[in-house]
C-alpha positions as CSV (number, residue, x, y, z in Angstrom):
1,X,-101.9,28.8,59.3
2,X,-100.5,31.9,57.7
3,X,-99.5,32.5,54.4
4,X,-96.5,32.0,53.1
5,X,-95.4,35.2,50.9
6,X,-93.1,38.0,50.2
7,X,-93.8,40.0,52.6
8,X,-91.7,43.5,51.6
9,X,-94.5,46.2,51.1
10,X,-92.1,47.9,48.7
11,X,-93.3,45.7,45.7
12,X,-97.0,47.2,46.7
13,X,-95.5,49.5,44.5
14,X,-92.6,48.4,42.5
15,X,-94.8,45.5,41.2
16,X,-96.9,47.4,39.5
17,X,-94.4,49.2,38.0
18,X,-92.4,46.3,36.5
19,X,-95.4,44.9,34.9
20,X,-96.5,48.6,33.0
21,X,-92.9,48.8,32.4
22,X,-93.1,45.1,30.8
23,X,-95.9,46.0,28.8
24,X,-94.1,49.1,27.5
25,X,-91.1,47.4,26.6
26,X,-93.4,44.7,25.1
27,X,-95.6,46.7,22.9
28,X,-92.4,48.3,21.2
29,X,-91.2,45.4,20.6
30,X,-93.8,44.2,19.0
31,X,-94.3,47.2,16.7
32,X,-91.0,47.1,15.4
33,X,-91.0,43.8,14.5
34,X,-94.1,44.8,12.0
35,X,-95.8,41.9,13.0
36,X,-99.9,41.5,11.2
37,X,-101.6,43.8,12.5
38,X,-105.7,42.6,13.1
39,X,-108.8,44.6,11.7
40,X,-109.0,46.7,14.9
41,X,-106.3,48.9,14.0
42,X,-108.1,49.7,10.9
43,X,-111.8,50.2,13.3
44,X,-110.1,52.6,15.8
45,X,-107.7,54.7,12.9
46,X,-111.8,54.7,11.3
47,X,-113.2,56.3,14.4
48,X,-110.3,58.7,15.0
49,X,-111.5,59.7,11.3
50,X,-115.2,59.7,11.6
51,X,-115.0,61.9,15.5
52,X,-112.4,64.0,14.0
53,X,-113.8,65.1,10.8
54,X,-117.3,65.3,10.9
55,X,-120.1,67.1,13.2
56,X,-121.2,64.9,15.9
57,X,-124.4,64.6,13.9
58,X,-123.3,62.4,11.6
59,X,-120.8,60.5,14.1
60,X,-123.4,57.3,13.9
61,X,-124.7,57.7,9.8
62,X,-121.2,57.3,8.7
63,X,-120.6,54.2,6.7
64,X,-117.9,54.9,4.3
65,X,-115.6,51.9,5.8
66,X,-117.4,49.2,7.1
67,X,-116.5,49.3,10.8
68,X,-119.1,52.0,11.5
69,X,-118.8,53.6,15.1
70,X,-120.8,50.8,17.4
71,X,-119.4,52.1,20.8
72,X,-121.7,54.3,23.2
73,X,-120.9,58.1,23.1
74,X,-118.4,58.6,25.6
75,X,-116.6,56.2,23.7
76,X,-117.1,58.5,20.7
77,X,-115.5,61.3,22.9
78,X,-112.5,59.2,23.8
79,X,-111.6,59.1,20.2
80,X,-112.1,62.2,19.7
81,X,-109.7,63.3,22.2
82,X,-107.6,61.0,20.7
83,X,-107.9,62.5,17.6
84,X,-106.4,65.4,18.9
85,X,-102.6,64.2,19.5
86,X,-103.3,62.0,16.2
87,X,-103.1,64.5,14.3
88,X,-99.3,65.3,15.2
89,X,-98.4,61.8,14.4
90,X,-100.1,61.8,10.8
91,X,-102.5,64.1,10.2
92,X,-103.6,61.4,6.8
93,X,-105.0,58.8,9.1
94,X,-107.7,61.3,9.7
95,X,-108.7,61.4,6.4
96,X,-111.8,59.1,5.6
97,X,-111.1,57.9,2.7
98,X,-107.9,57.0,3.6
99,X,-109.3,53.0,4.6
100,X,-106.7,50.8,5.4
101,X,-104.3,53.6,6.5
102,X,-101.2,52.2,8.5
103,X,-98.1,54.5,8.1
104,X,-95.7,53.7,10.1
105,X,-96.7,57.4,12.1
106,X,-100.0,55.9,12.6
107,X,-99.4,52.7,13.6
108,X,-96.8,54.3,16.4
109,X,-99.9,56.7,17.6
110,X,-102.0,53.8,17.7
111,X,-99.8,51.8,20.1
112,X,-99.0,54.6,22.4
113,X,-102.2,55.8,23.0
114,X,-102.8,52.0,24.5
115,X,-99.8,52.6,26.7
116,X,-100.8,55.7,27.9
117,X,-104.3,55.1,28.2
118,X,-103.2,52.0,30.5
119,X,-102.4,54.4,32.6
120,X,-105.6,54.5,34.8
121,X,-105.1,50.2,35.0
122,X,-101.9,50.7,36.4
123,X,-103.4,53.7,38.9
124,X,-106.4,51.3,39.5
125,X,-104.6,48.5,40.5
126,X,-102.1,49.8,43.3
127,X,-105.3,51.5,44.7
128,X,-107.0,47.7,44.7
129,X,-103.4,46.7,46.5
130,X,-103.9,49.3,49.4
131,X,-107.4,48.2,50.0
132,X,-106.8,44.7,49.6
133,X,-104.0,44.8,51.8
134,X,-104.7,47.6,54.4
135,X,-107.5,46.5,56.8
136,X,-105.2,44.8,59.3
137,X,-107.6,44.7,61.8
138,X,-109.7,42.2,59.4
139,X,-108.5,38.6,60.8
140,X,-109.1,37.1,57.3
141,X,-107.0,39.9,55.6
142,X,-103.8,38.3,54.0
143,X,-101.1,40.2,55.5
144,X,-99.0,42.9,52.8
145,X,-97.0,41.2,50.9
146,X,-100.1,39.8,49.2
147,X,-100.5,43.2,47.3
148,X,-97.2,41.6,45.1
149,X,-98.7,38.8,43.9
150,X,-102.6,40.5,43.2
151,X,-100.3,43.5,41.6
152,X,-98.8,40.9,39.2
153,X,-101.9,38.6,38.4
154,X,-104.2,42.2,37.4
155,X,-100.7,44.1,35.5
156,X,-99.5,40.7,33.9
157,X,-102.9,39.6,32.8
158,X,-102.1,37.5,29.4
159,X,-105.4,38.5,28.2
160,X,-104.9,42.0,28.5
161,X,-101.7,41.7,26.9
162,X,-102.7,39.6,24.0
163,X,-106.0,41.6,23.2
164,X,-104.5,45.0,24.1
165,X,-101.1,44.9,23.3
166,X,-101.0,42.7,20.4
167,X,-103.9,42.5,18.7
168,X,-105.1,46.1,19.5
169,X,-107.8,47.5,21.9
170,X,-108.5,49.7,24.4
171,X,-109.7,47.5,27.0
172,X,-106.8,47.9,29.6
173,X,-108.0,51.9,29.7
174,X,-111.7,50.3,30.4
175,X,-110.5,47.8,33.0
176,X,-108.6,50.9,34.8
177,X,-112.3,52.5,35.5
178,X,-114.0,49.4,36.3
179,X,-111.3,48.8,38.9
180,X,-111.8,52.5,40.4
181,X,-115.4,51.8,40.7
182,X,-114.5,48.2,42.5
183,X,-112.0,50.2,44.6
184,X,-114.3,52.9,45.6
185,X,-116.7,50.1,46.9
186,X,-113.6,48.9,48.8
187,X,-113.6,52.3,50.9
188,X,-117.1,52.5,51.1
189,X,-117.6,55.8,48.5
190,X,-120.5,54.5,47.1
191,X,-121.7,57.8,45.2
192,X,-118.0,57.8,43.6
193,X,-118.3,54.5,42.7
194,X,-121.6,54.9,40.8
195,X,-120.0,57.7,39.1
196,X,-117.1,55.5,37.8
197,X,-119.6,52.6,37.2
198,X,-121.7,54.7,35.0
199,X,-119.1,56.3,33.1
200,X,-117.8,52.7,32.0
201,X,-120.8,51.6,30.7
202,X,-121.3,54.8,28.5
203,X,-117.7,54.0,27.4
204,X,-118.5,50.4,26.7
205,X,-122.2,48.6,26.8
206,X,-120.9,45.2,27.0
207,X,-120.0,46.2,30.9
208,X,-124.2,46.1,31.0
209,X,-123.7,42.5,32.1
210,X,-122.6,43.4,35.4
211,X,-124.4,46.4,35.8
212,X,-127.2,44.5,38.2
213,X,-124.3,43.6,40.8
214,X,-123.4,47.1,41.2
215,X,-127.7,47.8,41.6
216,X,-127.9,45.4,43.9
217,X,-125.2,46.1,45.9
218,X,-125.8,50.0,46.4
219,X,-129.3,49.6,47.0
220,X,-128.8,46.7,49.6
221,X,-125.7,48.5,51.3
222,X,-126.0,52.3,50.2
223,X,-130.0,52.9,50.7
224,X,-130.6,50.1,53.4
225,X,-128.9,49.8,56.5
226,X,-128.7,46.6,58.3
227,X,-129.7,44.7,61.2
228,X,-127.4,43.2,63.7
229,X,-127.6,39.9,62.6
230,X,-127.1,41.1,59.0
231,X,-130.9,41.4,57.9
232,X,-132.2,44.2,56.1
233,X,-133.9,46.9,58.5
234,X,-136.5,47.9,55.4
235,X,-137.7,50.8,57.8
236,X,-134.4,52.7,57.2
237,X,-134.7,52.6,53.5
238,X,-133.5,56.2,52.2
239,X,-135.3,57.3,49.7
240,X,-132.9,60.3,49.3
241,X,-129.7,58.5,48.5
242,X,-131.8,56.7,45.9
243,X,-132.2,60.3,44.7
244,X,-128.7,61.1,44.6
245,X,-127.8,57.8,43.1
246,X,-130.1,58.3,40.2
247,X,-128.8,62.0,39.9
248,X,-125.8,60.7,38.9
249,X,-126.9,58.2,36.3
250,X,-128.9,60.5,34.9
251,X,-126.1,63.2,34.6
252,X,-123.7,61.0,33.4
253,X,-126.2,59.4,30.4
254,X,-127.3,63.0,29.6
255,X,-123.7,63.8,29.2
256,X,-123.3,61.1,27.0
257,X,-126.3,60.7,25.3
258,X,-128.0,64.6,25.6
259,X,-126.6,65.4,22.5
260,X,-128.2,62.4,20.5
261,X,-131.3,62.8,22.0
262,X,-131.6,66.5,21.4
263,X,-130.7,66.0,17.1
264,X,-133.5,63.1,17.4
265,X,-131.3,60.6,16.7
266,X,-131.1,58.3,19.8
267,X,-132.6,55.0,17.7
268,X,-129.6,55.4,15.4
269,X,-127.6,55.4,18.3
270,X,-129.2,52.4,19.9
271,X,-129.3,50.6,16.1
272,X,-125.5,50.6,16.6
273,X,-125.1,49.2,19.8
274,X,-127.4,46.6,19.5
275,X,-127.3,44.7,16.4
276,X,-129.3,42.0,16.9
277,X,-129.0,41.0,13.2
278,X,-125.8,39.2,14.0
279,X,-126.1,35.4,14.5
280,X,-125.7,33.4,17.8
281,X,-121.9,33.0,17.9
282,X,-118.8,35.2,16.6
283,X,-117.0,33.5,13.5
284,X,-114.7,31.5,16.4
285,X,-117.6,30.4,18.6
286,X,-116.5,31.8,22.4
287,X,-116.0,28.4,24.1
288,X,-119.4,29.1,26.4
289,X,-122.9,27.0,26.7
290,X,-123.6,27.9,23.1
291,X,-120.7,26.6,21.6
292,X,-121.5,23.0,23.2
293,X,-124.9,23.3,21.4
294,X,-123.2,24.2,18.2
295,X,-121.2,21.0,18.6
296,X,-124.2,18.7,19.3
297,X,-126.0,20.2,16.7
298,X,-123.5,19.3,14.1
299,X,-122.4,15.9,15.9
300,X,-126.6,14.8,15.4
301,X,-126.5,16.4,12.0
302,X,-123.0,13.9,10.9
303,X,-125.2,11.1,12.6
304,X,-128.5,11.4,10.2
305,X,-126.6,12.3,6.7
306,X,-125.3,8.9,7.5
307,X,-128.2,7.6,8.4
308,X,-130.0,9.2,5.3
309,X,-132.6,11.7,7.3
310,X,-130.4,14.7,6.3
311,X,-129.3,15.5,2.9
312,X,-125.8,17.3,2.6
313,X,-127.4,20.0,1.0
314,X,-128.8,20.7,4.5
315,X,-125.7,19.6,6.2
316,X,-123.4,22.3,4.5
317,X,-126.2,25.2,4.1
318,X,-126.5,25.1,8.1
319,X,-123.0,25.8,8.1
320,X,-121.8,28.3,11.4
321,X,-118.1,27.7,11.1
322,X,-117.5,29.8,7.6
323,X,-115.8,32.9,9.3
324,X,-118.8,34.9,8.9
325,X,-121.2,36.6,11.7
326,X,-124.9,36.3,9.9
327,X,-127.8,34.3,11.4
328,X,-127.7,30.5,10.7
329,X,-130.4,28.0,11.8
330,X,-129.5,24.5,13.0
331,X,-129.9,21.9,11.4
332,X,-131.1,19.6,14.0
333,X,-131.6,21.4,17.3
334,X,-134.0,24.1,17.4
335,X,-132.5,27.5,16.5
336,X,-131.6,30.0,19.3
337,X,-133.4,33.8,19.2
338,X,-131.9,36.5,21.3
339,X,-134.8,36.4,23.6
340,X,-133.9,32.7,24.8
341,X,-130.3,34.0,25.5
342,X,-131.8,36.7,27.4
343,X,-133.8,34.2,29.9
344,X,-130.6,31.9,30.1
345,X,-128.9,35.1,30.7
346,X,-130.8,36.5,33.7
347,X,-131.5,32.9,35.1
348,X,-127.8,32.5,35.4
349,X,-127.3,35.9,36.9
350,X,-130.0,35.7,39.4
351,X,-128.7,33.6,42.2
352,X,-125.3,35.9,42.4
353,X,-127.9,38.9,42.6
354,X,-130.1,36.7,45.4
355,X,-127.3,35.9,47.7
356,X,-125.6,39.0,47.7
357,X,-129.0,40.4,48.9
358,X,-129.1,37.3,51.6
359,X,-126.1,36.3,52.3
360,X,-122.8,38.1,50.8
361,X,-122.2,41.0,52.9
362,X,-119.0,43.5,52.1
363,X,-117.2,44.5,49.2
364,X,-115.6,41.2,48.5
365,X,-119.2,39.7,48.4
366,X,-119.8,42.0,45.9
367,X,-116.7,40.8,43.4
368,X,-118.1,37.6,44.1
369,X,-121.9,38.1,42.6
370,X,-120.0,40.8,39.8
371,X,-118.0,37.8,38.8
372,X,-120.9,35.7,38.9
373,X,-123.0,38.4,36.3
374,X,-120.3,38.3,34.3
375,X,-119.8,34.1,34.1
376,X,-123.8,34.0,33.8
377,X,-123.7,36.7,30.3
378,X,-121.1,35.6,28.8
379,X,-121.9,31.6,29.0
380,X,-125.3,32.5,27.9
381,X,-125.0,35.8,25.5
382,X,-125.7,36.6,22.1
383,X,-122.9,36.6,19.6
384,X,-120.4,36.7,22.8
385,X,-117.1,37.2,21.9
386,X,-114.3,35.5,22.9
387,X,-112.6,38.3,24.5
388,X,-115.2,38.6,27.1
389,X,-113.6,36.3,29.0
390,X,-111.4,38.7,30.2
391,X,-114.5,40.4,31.6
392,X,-114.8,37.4,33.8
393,X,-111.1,36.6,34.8
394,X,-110.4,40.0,35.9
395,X,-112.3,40.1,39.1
396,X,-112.1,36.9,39.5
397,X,-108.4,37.7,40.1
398,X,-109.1,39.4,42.5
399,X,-110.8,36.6,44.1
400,X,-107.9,34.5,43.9
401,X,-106.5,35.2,47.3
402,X,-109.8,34.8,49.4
403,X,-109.3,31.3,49.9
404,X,-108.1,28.4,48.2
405,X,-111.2,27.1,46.5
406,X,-111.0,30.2,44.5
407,X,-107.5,29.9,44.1
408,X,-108.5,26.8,42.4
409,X,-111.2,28.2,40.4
410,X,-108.9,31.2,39.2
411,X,-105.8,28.9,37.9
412,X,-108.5,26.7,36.4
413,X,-110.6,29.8,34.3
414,X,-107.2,31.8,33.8
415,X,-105.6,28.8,32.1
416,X,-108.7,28.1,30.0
417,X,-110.0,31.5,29.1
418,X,-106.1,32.4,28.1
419,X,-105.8,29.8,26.3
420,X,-109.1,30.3,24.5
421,X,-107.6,34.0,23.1
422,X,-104.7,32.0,21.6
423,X,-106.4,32.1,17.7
424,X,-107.0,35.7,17.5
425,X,-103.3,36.1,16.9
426,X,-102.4,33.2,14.2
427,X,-99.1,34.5,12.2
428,X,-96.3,32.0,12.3
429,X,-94.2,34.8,13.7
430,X,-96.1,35.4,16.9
431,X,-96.9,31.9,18.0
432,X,-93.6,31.3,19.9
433,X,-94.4,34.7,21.7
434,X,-97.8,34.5,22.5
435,X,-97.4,30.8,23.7
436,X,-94.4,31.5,26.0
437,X,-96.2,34.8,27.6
438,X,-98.9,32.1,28.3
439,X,-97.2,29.9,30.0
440,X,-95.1,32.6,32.0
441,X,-98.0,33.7,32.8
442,X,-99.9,30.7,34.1
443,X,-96.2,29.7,35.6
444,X,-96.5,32.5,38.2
445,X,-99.6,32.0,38.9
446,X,-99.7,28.3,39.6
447,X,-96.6,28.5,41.6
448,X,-97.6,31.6,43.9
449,X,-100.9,30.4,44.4
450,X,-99.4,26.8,45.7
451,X,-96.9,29.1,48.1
452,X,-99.2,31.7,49.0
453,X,-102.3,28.5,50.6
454,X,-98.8,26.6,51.5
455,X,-100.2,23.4,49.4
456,X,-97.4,20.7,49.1
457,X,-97.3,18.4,45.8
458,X,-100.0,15.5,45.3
459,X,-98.6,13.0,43.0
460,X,-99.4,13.9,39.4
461,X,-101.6,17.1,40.1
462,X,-100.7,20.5,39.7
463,X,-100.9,23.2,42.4
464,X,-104.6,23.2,43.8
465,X,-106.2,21.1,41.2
466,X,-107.3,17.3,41.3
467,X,-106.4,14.7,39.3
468,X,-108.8,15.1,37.1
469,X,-108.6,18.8,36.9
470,X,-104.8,18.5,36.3
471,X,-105.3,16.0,33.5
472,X,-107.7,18.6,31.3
473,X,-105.3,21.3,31.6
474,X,-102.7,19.1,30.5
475,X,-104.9,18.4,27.5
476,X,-104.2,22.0,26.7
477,X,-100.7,21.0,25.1
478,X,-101.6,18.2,22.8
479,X,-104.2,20.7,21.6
480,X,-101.9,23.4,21.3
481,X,-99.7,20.9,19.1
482,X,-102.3,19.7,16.9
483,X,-104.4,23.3,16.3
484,X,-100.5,25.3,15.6
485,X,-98.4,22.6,13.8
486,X,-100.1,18.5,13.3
487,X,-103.0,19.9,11.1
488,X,-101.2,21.9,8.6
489,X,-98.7,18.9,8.6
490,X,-101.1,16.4,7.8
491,X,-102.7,18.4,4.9
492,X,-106.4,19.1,6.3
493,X,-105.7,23.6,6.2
494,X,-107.8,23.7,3.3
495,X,-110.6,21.0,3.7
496,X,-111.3,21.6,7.0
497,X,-109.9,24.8,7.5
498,X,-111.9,25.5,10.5
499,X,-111.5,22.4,12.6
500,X,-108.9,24.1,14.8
501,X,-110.8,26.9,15.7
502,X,-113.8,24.2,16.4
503,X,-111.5,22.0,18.4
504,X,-110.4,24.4,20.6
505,X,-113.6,26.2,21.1
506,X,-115.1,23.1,22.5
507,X,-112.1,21.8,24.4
508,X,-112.1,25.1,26.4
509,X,-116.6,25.3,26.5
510,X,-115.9,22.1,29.0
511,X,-112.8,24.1,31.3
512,X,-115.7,27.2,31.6
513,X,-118.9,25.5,31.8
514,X,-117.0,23.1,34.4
515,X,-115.4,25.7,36.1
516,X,-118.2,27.8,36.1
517,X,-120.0,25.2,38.1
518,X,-117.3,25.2,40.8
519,X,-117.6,29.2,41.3
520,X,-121.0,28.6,41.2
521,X,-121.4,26.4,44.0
522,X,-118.5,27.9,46.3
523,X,-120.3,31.2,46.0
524,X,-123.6,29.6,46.8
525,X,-122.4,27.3,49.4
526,X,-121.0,30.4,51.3
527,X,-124.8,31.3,51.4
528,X,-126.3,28.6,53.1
529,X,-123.0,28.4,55.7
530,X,-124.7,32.5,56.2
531,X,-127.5,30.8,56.6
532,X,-126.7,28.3,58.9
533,X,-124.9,30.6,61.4
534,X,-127.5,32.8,61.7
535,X,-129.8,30.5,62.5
536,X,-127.3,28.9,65.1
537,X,-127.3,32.5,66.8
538,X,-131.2,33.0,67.0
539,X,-131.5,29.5,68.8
């Protein structure tokens, strides 16, 4: 049955444009309203300070504001450069001193530089469109006019939007070269694609969580060729591409981190990456596997102060919901270390990494187990934050055409995830904003998802999603009403100032651990149906 679509290759393009044109429009908008701006204004004018007016020596010692630099090098660089054009704007918020700097100059730099920078997203995108959309020869391609509604879904993400655009990060910019190095995989230039890969993660660490997919993949598809019925023929392992491959980690890394490692002070560096003195969960707990603990934790502790086996003493000095980001024990489960998070971590990853080994042949086999490394770090991570959910929806857009199952999984995890973002921007004046972008957002993509698979109505459920499934995300709204308006009504702001945050948290742990299970098994199940016809075809 074919899809159902708009079908004018035009909007390959023009779709893309209208959403960076949005986001343009948008972001001025919202700058000269003077809306609150959040602490990571003040973190990136900081960095623009500390790369600008120091020697690179002292890039990671400086600690005169307490956002100290905590990005890998090439990061470093990228504010630098920055720095350059900042100084046009206002040449004050390069001063160090200056903390808390916010001129009206700055504040206009600051905003643009996100536009610009979003750039490469924009260019990334429309490439993913031509792949996506160009192999016509592929019977299981979706014909062109898919590119309008993939261009739309990656340009409009509310995530992006709301983290970028809003509150204030660079993470559209980051996105753009993760997306090269997706598309690159798409056309089969695997030694460009390593080149993009590794540039990313010396731009950002936390992309380290999907780093084994892109291993895997290269060395399963770059250095091994393969059989006829899809096995790997070990004899034609190259051990020169794995050569070349490693020349250009290497390069990049010494590029980044040469430097560092030449003034002796790579441990500094890696200090700042890597501070493992920060507690389990961010002040808002990430709704992921951890926050569910959290929740049980304090739902046993409740149980025994009433029943007399804890004192409240205990009850209130195991505390995690205080806004802070230190270590806290638990008062009745046993206390997570990093090291446990690291085995949940790579047990979660590891069946994505098996079956695109196995079974999951291609590039779209590869978003599948990248998506999959992602899911597994950040239900299982230390101190995750809830912006990494963007990490996972992302290419699990680009997922959301292979099929309708993860259709389903991507309106499901969108809806969730977006919805989880909703407290980092808490100012009376940006709720109506940030709630109707939401939905206008999830709008589209509920109703060109349900055209696109050609899915009529079923009774109560909305587009793709079961009863059940339909109910939850409906549970988003009295949730939305009680966390914004019911709780400051009722007067419980300053005794339980945190309950929101805890309520929603927990609401959306139970949308991604459940959803999570879906991708999980569709992925998985895809394996064994490999499986199966393989062994059908040797008998």
């Amino acid at each position: 049955e074919e899809h159902v679509i708009l079908p004018d290759l035009k909007w390959k393009i023009v779709g893309p444009c209208l959403g960076y044109l949005r986001r343009l429009s948008f972001s001025l908008y919202h700058h000269n309203l003077f809306f609150s701006r959040s602490t990571d204004f003040e973190v990136h004018r900081n960095w623009l300070a500390v790369t600008n007016s120091l020697p690179l020596e002292k890039w990671y010692f400086e600690k005169t504001s307490e956002w100290t630099l905590d990005y890998p090098p090439m990061f470093a660089w990228f504010e630098f450069f920055l720095s350059q054009f900042a100084r046009f704007f206002d040449p004050n918020m390069l001063v160090l001193r200056n903390l808390k700097y916010a001129s009206f100059n700055t504040i206009l730099f600051q905003r643009l530089s996100v536009i610009v920078t979003d750039l490469v997203y924009v260019f990334a995108v429309k490439g993913f469109c031509d792949c996506y959309s160009g192999k016509k020869t592929d019977k299981d391609s979706p014909s062109n006019g898919s590119s309008l509604i993939l261009a739309i879904l990656l340009l409009g993400n509310f995530g992006l939007i709301l983290v970028d655009h809003i509150h204030f990060q660079y993470n559209g910019f980051l996105f753009g070269v993760m997306l090269l190095s997706i598309v690159r995989i798409y056309q089969g230039r695997h030694m460009e694609a390593a080149l993009w890969f590794t540039t990313l993660l010396n731009l950002k660490h936390i992309y380290l969580y999907i780093a084994p997919a892109y291993f895997v993949y290269l060395l399963r598809h770059y250095c091994f060729n393969s059989k006829k019925d899809g096995g790997v023929a070990w004899k034609s392992f190259s051990l020169q591409r794995v050569i070349h491959l490693g020349f250009i980690v290497v390069m990049v890394f010494g590029v980044s981190f040469g430097p560092f490692i030449a003034a002796g002070q790579i441990g500094q560096v890696l200090s700042r990456l890597f501070p493992f003195k920060r507690g389990l969960c961010h002040a808002y707990w990430a709704p992921n596997v951890w926050a569910l603990y959290n929740m049980a934790d304090k739902t046993l502790a409740i149980i025994g102060a009433k029943m007399g086996k804890i004192s409240k003493d205990e009850l209130q000095g195991a505390s995690m919901t205080g806004g802070l980001v230190q270590e806290y024990s638990h008062t009745v489960l046993p206390s997570i270390p990093p090291v446990v998070t690291l085995i949940c971590t790579v047990v979660a990853i590891l069946p994505g990494l098996v079956h695109q080994w196995m079974y999951l042949k291609g590039p779209r086999g590869f978003v599948k187990c990248l998506t999959l490394c992602a899911l597994g770090a950040y239900l299982f991570g230390w101190h995750v934050h809830e912006k990494a959910i963007i990490i996972v929806i992302i290419p699990l857009s680009l997922l959301a055409l292979d099929g309708e199952k993860y259709g389903r999984i991507f309106l499901l995890m969108s809806t969730v995830g977006h919805f989880s973002l909703l407290p980092l921007i808490f100012t009376k004046a940006e709720t109506p904003i940030k709630i109707c972008m939401l939905v206008a957002y999830q709008g589209f993509a509920f109703i060109s998802l349900n055209k696109y698979y050609n899915r009529k109505s079923q009774g109560f459920s909305l587009p793709l999603l079961n009863k059940l499934e339909s109910l939850y995300t409906l549970g988003l709204v009295p949730l939305l009403l009680y966390t914004e308006c019911v709780h400051r009504l009722i007067g419980l702001q300053q005794r339980l100032p945190f309950l929101p945050l805890m309520m929603t948290s927990v609401y959306c742990a139970i949308g991604v651990v459940y959803t999570s299970g879906l991708l999980y098994k569709t992925v998985l199940m895809e394996g064994r149906l490999v499986k199966g016809q393989k062994d059908l075809k040797q008998q």
